[in-house]
DRENFISE-269371 format. One record per residue (C-alpha): residue in three letters; y, x, z. Coordinates in steps of 0.5 Angstrom, whole numbers, plus 500, padded with zeros to 3 digits. Layout:
<pts>
alaYXZ/...
</pts>
This chain:
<pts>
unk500500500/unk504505502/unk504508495/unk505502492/unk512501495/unk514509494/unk512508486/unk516502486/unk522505489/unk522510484/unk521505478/unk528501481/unk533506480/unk540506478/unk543511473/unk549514476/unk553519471/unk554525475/unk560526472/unk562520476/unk561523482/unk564530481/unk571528478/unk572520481/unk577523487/unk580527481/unk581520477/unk584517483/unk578513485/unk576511492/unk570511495/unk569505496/unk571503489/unk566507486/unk560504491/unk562498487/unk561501481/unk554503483/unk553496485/unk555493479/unk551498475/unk546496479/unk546489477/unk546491470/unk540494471/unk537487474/unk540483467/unk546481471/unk552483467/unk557479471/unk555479479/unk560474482/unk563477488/unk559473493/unk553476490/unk557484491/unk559481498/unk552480500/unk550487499/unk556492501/unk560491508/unk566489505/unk569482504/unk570478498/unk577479498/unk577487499/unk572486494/unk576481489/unk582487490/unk578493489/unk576490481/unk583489481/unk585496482/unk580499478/unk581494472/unk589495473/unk588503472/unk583503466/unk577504470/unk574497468/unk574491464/unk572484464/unk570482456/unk566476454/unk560476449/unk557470446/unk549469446/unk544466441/unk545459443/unk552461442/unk554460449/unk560466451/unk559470458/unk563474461/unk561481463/unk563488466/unk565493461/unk564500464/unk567503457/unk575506460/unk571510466/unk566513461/unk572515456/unk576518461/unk570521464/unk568525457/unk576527456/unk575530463/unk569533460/unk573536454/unk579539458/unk573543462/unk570545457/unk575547452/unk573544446/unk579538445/unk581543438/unk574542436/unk571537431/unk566534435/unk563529430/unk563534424/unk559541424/unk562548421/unk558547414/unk560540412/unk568541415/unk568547410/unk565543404/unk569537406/unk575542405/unk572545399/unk571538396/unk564540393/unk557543397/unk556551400/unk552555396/unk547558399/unk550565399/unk556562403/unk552558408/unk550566410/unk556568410/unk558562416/unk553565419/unk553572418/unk561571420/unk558568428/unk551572429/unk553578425/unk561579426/unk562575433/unk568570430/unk568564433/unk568557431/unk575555433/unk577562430/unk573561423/unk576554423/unk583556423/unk583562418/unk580556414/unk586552415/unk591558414/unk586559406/unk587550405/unk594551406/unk596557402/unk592554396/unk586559396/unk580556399/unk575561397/unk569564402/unk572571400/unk580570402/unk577567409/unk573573410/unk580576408/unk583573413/unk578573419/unk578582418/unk585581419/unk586578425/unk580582427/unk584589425/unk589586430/unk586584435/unk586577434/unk580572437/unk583565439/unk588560436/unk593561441/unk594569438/unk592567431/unk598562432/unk603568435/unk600572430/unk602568424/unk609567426/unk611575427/unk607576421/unk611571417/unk618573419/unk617579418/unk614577410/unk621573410/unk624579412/unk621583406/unk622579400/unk629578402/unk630586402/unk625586395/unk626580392/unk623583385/unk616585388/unk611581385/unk604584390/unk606579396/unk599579401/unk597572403/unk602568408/unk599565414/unk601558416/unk603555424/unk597550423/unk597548431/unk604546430/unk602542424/
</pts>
């Protein structure tokens, strides 16, 4: 028998995002806000999308005005939402929606890491043959590569020289590698210094055609993406 209940107590589980419990306090959510939370997941997890407060009343020590308050709040800030669905027989329910926490949770997610400049939807290949306008050949797929294996660069700095190569006009994998050996001569690794790097290089070019408007050999210009 004992067996019996520990199994069904693991069977009867309810998810809760890590992330919820490590970044609540930073999202200004109380305590007692995110045991209503849990509980409303908990509901979910029976098949009651809109527990009434009565029913969140019998399973927390607080009452049913604490209880209509704390929704309130976490509605009001954009933590939760009230929406309505119809069913097959055409009759419309409404439910708790937990879609606003888990978004503001994945942009926490983001900043932490670092990743806000990165495309999260499209991968380094099709990013270059959508700039491209046509499928890589084979040999310029290994050179993506050889660019991150073989040579270190990173993808938000082979991303920007891909940029700086669609603005100036020549989007070809050999002014790309010419501009990455560039940067990398330099001491260049990350947008921010590619970006820095750009703009010193520029005024010095503006400085050079004004004292050589004849001169013809011009090297490629960089271009302030991130300003853009």
């Amino acid at each position: 028998m004992e067996k019996i209940l520990v199994d069904l107590l693991r069977q009867r589980c309810t998810t809760i995002p890590n992330l919820l419990l490590e970044h609540y306090k930073e999202l200004g959510i109380l305590d007692e806000e995110v045991f209503l939370l849990i509980h409303i997941l908990s509901f979910k997890s029976e098949g009651i999308n809109f527990p009434t407060a009565a029913e969140l009343e019998q399973r927390m020590s607080t009452d049913i005005k604490k209880i209509f308050k704390m929704v309130h709040r976490l509605v009001w800030n954009g933590f939760l939402s009230i929406e309505e669905r119809e069913d097959d027989s055409g009759v419309r329910h409404e439910y708790y929606d937990l879609t606003p926490l888990y978004k503001k949770l994945v942009n926490i997610l983001i900043e932490n890491h670092g990743i806000l400049q990165q495309p999260l939807e499209t991968d380094l290949y099709t990013l270059f043959e959508n700039e491209f306008g046509r499928p890589l050949s084979p040999m310029e797929c290994e050179t993506i590569t050889l660019w991150q294996d073989q040579d270190g660069y990173s993808r938000e700095l082979i991303v920007s020289a891909l940029r700086e190569a669609v603005y100036s006009g020549k989007v070809t994998i050999k002014y790309i590698d010419r501009i990455l050996l560039e940067w990398q001569k330099n001491g260049i690794k990350t947008a921010e210094e590619a970006k820095n790097y750009s703009m010193k290089f520029r005024e010095k070019q503006v400085i050079k055609i004004k004292k050589e408007p004849q001169t013809e050999d011009i090297p490629f210009t960089f271009y302030n993406w991130l300003e853009n």
